[in-house]
Kinemage of the C-alpha trace (Angstrom):
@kinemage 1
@onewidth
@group {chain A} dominant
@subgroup {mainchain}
@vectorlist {calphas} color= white
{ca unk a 1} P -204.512 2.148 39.161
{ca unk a 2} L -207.800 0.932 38.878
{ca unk a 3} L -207.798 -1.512 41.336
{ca unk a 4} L -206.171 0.275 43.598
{ca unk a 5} L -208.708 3.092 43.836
{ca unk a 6} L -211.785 0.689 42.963
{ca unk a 7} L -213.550 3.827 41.635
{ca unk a 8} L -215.207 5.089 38.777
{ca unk a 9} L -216.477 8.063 40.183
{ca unk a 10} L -216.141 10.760 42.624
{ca unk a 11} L -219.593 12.298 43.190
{ca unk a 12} L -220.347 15.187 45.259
{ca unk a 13} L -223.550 16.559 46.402
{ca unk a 14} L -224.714 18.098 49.591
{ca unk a 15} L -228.216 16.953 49.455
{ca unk a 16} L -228.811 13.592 50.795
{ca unk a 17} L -231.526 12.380 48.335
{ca unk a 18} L -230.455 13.979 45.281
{ca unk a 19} L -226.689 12.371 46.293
{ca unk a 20} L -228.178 8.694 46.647
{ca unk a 21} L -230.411 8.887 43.903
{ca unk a 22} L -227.475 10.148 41.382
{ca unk a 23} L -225.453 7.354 42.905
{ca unk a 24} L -227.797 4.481 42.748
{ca unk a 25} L -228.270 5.212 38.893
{ca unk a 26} L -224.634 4.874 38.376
{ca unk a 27} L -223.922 1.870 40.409
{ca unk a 28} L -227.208 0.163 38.411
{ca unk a 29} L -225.507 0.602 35.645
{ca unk a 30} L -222.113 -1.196 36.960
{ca unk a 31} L -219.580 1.909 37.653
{ca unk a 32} L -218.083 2.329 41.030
{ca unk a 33} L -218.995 5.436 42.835
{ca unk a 34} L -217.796 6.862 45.836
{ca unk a 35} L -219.738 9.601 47.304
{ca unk a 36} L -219.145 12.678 49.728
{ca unk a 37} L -221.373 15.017 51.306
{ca unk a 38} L -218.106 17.833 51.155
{ca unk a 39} L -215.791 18.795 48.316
{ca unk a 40} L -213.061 19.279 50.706
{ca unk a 41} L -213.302 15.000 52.143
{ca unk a 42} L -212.734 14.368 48.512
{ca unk a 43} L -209.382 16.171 47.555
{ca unk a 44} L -207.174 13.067 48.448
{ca unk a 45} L -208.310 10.995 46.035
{ca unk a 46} L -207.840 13.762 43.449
{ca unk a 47} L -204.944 13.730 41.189
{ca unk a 48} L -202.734 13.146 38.615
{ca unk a 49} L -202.529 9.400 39.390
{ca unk a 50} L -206.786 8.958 39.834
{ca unk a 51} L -208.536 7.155 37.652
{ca unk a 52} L -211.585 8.014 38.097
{ca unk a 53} L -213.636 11.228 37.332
{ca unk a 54} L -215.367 13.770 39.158
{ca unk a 55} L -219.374 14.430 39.250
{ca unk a 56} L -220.006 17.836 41.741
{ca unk a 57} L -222.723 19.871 42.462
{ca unk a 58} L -221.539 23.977 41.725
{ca unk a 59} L -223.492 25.082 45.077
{ca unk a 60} L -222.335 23.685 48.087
{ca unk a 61} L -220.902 24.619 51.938
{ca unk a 62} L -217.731 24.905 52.252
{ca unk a 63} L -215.691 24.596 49.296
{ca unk a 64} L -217.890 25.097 46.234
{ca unk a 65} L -218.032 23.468 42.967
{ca unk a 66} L -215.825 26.055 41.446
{ca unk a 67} L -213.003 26.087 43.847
{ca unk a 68} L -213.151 22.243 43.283
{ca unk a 69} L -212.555 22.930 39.177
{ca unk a 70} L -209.666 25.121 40.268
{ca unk a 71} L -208.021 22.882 42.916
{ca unk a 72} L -208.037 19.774 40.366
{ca unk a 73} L -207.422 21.844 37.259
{ca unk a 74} L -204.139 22.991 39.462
{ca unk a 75} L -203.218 19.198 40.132
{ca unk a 76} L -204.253 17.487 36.963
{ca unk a 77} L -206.070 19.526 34.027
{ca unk a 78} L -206.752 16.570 32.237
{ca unk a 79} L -208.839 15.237 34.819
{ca unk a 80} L -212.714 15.068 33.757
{ca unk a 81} L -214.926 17.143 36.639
{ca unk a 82} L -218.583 17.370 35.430
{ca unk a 83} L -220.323 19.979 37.033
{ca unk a 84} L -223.888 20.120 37.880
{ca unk a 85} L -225.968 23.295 37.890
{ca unk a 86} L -229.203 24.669 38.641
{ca unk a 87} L -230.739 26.738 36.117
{ca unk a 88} L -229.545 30.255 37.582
{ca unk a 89} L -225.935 28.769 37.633
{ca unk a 90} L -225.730 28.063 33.827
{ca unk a 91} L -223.805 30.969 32.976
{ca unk a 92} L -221.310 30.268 35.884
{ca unk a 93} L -221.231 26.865 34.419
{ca unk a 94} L -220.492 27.837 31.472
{ca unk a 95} L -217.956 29.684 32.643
{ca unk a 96} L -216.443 26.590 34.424
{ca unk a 97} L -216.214 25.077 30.964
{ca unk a 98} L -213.803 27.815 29.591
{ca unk a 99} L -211.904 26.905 32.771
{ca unk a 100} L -211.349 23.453 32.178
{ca unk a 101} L -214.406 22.029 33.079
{ca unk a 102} L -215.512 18.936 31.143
{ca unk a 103} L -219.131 19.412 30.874
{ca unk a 104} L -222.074 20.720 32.939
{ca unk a 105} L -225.392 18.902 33.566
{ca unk a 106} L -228.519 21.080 34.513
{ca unk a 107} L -230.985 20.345 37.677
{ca unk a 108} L -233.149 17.600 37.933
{ca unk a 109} L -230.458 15.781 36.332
{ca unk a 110} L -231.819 13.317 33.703
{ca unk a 111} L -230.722 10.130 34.374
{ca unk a 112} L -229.980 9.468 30.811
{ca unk a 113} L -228.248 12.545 30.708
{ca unk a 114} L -226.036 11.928 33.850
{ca unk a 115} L -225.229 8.192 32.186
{ca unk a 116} L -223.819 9.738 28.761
{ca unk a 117} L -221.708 12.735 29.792
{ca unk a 118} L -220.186 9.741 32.915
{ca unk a 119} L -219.379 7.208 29.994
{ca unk a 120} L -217.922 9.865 28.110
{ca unk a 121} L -215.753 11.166 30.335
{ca unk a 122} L -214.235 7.822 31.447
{ca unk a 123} L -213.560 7.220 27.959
{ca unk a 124} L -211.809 10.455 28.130
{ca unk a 125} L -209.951 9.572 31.243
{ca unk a 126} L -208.734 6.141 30.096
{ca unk a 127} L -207.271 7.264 27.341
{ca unk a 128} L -205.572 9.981 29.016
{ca unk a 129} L -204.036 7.384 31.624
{ca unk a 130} L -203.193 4.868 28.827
{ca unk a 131} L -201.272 7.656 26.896
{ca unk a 132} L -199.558 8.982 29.953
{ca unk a 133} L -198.547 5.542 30.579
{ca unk a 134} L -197.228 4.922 27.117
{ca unk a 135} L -195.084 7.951 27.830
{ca unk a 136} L -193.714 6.572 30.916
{ca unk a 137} L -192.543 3.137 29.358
{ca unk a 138} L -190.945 5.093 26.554
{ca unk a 139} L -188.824 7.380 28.993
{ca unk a 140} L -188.409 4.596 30.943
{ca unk a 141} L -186.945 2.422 27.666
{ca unk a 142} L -184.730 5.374 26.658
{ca unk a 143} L -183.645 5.800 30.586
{ca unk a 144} L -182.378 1.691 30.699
{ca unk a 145} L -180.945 2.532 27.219
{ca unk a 146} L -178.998 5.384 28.168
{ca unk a 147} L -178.135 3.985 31.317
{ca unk a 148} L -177.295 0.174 30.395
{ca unk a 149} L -174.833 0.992 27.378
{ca unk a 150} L -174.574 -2.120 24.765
{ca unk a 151} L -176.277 -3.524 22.235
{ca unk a 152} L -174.839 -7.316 22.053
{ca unk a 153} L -177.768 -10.011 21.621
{ca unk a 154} L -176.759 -10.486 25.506
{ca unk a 155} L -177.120 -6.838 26.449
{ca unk a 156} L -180.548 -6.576 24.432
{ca unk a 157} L -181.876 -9.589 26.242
{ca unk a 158} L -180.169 -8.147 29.697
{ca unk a 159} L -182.378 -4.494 28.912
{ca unk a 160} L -185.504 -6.595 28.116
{ca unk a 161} L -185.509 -8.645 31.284
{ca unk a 162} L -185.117 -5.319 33.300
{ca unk a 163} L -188.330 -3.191 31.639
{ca unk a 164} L -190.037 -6.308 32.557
{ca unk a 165} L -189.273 -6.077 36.236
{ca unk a 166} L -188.721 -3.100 37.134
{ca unk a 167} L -191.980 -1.536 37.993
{ca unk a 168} L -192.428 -5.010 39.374
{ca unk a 169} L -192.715 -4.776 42.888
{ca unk a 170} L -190.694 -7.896 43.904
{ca unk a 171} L -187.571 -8.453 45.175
{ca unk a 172} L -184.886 -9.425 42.797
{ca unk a 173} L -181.786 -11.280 42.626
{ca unk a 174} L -178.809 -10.484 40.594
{ca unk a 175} L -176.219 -12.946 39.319
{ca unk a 176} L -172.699 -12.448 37.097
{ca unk a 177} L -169.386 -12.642 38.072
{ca unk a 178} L -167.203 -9.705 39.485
{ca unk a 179} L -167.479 -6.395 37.872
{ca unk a 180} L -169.833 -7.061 35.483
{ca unk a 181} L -172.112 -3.929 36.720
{ca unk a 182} L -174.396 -5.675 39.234
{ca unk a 183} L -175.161 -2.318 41.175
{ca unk a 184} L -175.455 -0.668 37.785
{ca unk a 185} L -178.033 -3.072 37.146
{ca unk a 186} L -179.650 -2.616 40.348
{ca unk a 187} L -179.247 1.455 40.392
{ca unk a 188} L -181.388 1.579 36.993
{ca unk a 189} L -184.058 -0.941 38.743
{ca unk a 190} L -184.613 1.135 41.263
{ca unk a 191} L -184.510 4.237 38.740
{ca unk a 192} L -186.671 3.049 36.812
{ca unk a 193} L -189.358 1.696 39.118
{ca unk a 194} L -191.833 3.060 40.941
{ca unk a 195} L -189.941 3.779 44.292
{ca unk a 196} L -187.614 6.444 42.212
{ca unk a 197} L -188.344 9.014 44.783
{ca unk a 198} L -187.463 6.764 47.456
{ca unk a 199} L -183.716 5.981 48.923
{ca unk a 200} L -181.090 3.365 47.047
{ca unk a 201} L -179.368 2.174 49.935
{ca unk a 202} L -176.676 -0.198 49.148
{ca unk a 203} L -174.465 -2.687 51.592
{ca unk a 204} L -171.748 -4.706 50.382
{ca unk a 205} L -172.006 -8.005 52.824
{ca unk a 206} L -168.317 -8.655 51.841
{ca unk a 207} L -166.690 -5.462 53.364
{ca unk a 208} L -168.102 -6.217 57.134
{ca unk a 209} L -167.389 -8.615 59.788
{ca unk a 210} L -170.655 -9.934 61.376
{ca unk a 211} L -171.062 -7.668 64.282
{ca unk a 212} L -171.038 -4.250 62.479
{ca unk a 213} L -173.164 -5.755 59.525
{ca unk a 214} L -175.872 -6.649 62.107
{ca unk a 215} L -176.084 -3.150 63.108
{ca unk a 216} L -175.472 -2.123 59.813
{ca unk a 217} L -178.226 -3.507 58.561
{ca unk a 218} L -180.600 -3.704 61.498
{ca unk a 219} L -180.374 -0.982 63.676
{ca unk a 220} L -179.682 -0.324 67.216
{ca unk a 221} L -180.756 1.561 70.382
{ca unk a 222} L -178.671 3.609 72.322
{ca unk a 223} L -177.112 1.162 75.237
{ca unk a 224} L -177.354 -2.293 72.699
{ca unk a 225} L -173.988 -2.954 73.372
{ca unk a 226} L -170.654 -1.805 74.210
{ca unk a 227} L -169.990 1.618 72.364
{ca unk a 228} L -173.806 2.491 71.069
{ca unk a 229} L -173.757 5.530 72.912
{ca unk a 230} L -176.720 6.959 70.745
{ca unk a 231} L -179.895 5.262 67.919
{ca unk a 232} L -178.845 4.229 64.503
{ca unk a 233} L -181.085 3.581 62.116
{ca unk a 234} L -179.748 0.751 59.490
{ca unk a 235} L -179.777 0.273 56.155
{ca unk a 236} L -183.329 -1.592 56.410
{ca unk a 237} L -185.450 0.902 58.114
{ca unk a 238} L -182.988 3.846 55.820
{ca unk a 239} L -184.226 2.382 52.777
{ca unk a 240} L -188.339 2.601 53.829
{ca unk a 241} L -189.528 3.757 50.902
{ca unk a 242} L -186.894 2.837 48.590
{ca unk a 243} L -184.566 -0.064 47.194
{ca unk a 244} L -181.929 -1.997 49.746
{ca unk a 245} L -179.148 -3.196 47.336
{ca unk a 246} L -177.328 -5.858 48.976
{ca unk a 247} L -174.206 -6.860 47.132
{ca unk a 248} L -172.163 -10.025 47.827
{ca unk a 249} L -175.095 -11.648 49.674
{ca unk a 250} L -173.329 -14.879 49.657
{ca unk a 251} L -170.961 -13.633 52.085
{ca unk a 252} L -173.480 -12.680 54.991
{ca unk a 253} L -173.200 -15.240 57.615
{ca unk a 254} L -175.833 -17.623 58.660
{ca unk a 255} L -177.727 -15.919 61.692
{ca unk a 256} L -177.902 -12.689 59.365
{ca unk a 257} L -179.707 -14.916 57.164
{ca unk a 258} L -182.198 -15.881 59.052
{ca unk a 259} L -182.935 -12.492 60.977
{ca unk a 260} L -182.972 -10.842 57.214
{ca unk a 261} L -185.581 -14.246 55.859
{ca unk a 262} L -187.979 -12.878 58.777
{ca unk a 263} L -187.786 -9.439 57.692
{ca unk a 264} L -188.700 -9.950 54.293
{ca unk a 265} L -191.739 -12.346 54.980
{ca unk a 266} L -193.222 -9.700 57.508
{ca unk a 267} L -191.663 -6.356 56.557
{ca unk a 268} L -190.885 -5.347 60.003
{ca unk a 269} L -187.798 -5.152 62.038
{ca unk a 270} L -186.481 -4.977 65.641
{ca unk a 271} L -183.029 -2.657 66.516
{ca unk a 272} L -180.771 -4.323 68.172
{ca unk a 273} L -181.300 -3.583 71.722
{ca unk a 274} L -184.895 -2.625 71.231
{ca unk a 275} L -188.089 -4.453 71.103
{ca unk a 276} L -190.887 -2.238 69.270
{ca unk a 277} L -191.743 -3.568 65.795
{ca unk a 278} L -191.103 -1.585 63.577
{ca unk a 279} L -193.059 -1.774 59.699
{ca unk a 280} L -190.675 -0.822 56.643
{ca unk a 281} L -191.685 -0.808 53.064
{ca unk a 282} L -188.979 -1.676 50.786
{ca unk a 283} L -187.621 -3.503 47.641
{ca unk a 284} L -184.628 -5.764 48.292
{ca unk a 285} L -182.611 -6.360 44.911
{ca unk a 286} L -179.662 -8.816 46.269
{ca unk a 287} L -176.556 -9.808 44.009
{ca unk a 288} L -174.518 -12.972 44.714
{ca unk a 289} L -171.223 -13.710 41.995
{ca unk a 290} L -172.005 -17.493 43.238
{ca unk a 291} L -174.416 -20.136 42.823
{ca unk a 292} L -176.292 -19.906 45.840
{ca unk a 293} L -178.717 -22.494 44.862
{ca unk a 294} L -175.317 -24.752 44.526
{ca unk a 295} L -174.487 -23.159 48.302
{ca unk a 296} L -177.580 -24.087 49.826
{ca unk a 297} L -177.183 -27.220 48.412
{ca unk a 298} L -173.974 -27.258 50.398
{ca unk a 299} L -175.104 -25.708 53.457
{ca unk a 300} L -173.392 -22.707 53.543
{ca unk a 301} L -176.321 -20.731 52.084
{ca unk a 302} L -180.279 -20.787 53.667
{ca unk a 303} L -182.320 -22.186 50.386
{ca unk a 304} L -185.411 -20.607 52.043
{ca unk a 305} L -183.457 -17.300 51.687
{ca unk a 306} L -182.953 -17.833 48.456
{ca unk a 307} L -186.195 -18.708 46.970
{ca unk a 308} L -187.549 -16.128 49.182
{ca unk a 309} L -185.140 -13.510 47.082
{ca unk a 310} L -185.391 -15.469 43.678
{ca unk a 311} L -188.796 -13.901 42.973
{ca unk a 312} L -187.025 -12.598 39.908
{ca unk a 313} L -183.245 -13.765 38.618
{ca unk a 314} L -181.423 -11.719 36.313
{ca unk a 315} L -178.309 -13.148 34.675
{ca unk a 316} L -175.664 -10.218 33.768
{ca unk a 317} L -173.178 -11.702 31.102
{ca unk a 318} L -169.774 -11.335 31.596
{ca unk a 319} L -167.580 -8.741 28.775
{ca unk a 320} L -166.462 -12.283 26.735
{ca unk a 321} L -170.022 -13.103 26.227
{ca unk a 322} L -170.502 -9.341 24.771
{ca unk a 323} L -167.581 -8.780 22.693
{ca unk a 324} L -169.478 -6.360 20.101
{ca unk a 325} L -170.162 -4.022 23.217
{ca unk a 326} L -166.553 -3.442 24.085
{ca unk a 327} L -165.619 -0.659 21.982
{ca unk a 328} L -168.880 1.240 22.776
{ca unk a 329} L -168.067 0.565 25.957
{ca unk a 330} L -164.288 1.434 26.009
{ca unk a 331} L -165.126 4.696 24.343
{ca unk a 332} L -167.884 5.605 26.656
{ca unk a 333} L -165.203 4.928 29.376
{ca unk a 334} L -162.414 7.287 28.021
{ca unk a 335} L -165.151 10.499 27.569
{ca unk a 336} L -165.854 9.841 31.426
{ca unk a 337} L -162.137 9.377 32.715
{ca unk a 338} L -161.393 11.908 30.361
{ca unk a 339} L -164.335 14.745 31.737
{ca unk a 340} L -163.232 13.025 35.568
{ca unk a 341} L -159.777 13.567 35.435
{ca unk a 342} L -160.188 17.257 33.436
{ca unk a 343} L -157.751 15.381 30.618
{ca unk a 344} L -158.185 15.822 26.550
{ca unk a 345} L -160.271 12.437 24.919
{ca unk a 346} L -158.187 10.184 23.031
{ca unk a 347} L -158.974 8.904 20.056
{ca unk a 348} L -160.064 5.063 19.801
{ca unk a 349} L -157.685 3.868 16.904
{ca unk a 350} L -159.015 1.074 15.102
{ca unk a 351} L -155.478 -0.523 16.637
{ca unk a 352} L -156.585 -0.318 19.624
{ca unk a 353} L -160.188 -1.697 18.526
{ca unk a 354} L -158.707 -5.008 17.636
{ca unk a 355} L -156.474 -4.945 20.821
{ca unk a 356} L -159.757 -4.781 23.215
{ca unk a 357} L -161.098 -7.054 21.376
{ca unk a 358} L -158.545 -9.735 21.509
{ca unk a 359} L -157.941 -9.209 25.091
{ca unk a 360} L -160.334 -11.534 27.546
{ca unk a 361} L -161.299 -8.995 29.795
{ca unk a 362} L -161.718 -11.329 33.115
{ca unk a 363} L -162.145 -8.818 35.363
{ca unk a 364} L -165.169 -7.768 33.387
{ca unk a 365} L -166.446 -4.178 33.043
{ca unk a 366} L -164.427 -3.255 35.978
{ca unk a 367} L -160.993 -3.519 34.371
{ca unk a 368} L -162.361 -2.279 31.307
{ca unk a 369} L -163.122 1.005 32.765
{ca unk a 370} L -159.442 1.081 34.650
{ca unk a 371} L -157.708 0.554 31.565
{ca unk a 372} L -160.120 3.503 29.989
{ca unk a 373} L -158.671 5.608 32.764
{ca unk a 374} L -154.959 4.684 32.250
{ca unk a 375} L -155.179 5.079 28.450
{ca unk a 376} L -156.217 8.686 29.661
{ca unk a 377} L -153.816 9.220 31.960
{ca unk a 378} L -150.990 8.000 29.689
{ca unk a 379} L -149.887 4.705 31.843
{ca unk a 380} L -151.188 2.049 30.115
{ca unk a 381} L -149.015 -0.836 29.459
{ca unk a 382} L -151.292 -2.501 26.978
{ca unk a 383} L -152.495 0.300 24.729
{ca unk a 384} L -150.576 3.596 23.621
{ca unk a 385} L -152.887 6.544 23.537
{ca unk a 386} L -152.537 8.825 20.516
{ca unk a 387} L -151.864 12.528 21.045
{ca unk a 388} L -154.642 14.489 21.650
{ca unk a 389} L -155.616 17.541 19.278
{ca unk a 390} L -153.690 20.257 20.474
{ca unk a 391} L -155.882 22.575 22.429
{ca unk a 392} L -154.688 25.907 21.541
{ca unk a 393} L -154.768 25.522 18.363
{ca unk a 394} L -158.555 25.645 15.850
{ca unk a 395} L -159.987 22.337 15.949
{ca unk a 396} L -162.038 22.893 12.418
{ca unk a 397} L -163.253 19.644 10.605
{ca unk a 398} L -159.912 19.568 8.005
{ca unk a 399} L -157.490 19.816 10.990
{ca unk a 400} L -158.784 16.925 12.528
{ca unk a 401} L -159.272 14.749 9.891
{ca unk a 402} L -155.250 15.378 9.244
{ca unk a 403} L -154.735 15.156 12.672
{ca unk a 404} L -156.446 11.654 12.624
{ca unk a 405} L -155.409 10.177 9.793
{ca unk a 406} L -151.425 10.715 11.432
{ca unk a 407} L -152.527 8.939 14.300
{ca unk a 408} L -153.138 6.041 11.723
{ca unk a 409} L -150.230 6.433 9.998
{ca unk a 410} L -147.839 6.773 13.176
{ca unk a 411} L -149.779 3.434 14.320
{ca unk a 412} L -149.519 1.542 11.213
{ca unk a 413} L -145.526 2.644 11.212
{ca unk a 414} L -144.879 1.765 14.740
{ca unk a 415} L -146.832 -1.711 14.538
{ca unk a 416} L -145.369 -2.566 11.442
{ca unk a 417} L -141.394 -1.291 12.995
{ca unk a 418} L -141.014 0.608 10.012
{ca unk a 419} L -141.649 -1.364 7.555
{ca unk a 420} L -143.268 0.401 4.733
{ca unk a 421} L -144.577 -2.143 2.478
{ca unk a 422} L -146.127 -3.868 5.790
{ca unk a 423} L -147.448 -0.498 7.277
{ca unk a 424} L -149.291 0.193 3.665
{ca unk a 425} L -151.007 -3.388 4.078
{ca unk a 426} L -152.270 -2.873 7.576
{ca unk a 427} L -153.735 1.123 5.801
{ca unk a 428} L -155.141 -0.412 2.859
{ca unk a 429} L -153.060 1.687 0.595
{ca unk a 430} L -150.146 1.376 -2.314
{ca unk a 431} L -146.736 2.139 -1.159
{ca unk a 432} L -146.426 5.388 -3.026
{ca unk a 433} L -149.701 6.737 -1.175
{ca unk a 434} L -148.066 6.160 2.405
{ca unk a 435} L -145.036 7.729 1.107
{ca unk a 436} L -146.796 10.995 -0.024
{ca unk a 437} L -148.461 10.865 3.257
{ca unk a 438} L -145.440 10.502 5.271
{ca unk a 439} L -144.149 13.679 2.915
{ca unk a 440} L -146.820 15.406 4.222
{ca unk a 441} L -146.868 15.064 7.540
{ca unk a 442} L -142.343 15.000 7.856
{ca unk a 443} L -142.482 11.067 9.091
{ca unk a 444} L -139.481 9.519 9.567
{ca unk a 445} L -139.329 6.000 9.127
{ca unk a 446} L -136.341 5.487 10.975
{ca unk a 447} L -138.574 6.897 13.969
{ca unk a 448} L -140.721 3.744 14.008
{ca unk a 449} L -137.753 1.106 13.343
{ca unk a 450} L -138.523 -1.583 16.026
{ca unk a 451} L -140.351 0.320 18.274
């Protein structure tokens, strides 16, 4: 913040010769001062984001000293105003002081005076930014955490690399192979950065031939070509502001390339059709499953493109590399195909634990979530979901622990094909125990012969 405003302090005083005097004390002393004649020429620099603090005369045209305390007591109270005060105002200053004010200095300010309340109040206002800013970067953590679920070695590193970057403002580029969450990835960038507020636009170069991605992604003016009957704004200028997520980037063609290249270095664009230059202000986070260093190297890939991207390269790992993720991950699926779809949750067996584990998952995160969403719907050919607690009935703590514990019994039976002495092995438990607990619950072994 502090070198974007270049301030210390925001001083205020209506007379010429008191305002230079106050302000040439300051600035011998090193602080940065910026100085108005008018309380009103100073509200946009006021603010929850300014680092600085404010020094104001109480009588003044215009917009007093008080209405100043109010108006930046409304926008940030924690921002330091000192008020100064001849000696008939002290008991209006004083008042100011119960309002929020941070101190009051009396007329003819003492230049000592003036020095000690100023360093004070910085100190004050530093440590109010640094805490606020602490604050941020924890939300921010528990945001990527919530967001970005895992907690693999692979997925710790992946979380790292984005709290790093993403207040960053660069573009990015995102590698990993199909459905490993790339626009995830790029979605909590962007959420997490400081162009929140802004638009996430995203374009899949894959899904387009050439001449709708141009427009697409550039713009046009009415009467650009055969069928623009009226302006469209792309995905470029839509994103001012924002992020532009642009997925499968190997698969834009070569004159997109280039006409994208010269957008980035300048930040301004021409529709198709048109000629006025137009500035935009975005973050481009690209994602490529390829090498595209290895396809420039070919030539079917601009390398200045690239390294014009590559400010930042994030490597998503595919599910193999994350195995200790994929039951958090599986279950996390099933609660949201399960709320989606308006079905009951299934339980995650610790059968099925070992069976998504020895899978290899090459479609990634992707098929992971599909098969989440079959298991719900009762169509999955690899996993068979256990009955659900029956809704009408109370769904106290004993009844599902007995519910659960025959779900592990009917599994243990049915992998096993009946066979007792095998099923008690895979539970853990003597013979005679799985007995009583098939009693119990009126199994049938015969049920589970070969099945």
């Amino acid at each position: 913040m502090k070198p974007e405003n270049s301030i210390d302090i925001i001083l205020i005083e209506d007379e010429a010769d008191v305002r230079e005097a106050a302000q040439l004390t300051l600035e011998l002393e090193g602080y940065r001062v910026k100085s108005f004649s008018r309380a009103e020429a100073a509200l946009p620099l006021l603010g929850p984001e300014c680092a600085a603090i404010v020094v104001s005369d109480i009588r003044m045209p215009g917009m007093d000293g008080m209405q100043l305390l109010e108006t930046v007591m409304q926008q940030d109270s924690e921002l330091p105003v000192i008020l100064v005060t001849g000696h008939g105002d002290i008991s209006t200053a004083i008042q100011a002081v119960r309002s929020g004010a941070y101190d009051f200095i009396e007329k003819p300010v003492a230049p000592e005076r003036l020095l000690e309340e100023v360093q004070r109040a910085l100190q004050t206002r530093r440590l109010v930014l640094e805490n606020r800013a602490l604050r941020a970067a924890l939300s921010r953590s528990a945001d990527i955490d919530s967001l970005i679920i895992g907690n693999s070695p692979a997925m710790q590193q992946l979380k790292q690399m984005v709290r790093n970057i993403a207040e960053a403002d660069i573009d990015i580029l995102l590698h990993g192979e199909t459905g490993t969450g790339k626009e995830l990835i790029a979605t909590t960038l962007h959420q997490c950065s400081n162009r929140r507020q802004g638009p996430f636009v995203a374009l899949n170069c894959g899904a387009m031939p050439e001449s709708i991605m141009e427009s697409e992604l550039f713009g046009h003016e009415a009467g650009a070509f055969t069928g623009a009957q009226k302006k469209r704004i792309g995905k470029l200028e839509y994103a001012h502001g924002g992020t532009l997520f642009l997925d499968e980037l190997e698969s834009m063609p070569n004159s997109l390339q280039i006409r994208l290249l010269r957008v980035l270095q300048e930040r301004k664009l021409e529709r198709l059709g048109g000629n006025a230059s137009i500035d935009i202000d975005i973050r481009v986070i690209a994602a490529s499953k390829d090498d595209l260093l290895a396809l420039a190297d070919q030539g079917s890939f601009r390398e200045d493109l690239y390294y014009r991207l590559n400010v930042a390269e994030v490597q998503i790992p595919p599910l193999r590399a994350r195995g200790d993720d994929i039951p958090l991950l599986f279950q996390h699926f099933l609660r949201q195909a399960a709320d989606r779809l308006q079905r009951t949750c299934p339980v995650l067996t610790p059968g099925m634990i070992q069976q998504v584990h020895q899978h290899n998952w090459p479609g990634n995160v992707r098929e992971l979530q599909h098969e989440a969403e079959r298991v719900v719907l009762g169509i999955s050919q690899r996993f068979s979901a256990p009955a659900p607690l029956p809704e009408s009935e109370p769904q106290n703590l004993p009844e599902k622990l007995a519910h659960y514990e025959q779900q592990l019994l009917e599994e243990a039976l049915r992998e096993s094909g009946g066979r007792i002495q095998e099923a008690a092995d895979r539970l853990g438990i003597p013979r005679k125990k799985l007995y009583l607990r098939m009693q119990k619950y009126q199994m049938d072994k015969a049920r589970y012969h070969e099945s």
